[in-house]
C-alpha positions as CSV (number, residue, x, y, z in Angstrom):
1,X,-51.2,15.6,-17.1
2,X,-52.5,19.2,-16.7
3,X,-53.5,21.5,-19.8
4,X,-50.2,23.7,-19.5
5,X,-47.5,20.5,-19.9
6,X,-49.6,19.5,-22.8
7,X,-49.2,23.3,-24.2
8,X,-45.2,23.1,-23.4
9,X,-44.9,20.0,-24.9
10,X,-46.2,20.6,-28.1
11,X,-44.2,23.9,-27.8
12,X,-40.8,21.7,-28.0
13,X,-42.5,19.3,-30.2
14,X,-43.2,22.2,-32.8
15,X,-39.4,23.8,-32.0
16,X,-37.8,20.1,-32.9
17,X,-39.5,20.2,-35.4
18,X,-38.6,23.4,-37.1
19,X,-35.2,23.1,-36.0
20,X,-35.0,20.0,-37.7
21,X,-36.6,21.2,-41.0
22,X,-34.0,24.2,-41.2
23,X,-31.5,21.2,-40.9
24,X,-32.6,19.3,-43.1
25,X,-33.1,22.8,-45.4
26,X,-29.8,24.0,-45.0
27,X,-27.8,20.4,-45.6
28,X,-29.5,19.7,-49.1
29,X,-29.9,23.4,-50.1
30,X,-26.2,24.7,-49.4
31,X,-23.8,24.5,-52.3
């Protein structure tokens, strides 16, 4: 693969995994 699919990827990879932190956040943190 060229440089710029490895830069998007790890863009998504680093989006999934915020999303899934404020998930995860909001699901054990909400009363």
């Amino acid at each position: 693969l060229v440089q710029p699919v490895y830069d998007l990827i790890g863009s998504v990879d680093q989006i999934k995994s915020e999303a899934w932190y404020n998930v995860v956040h909001e699901t054990f943190h909400s009363p």
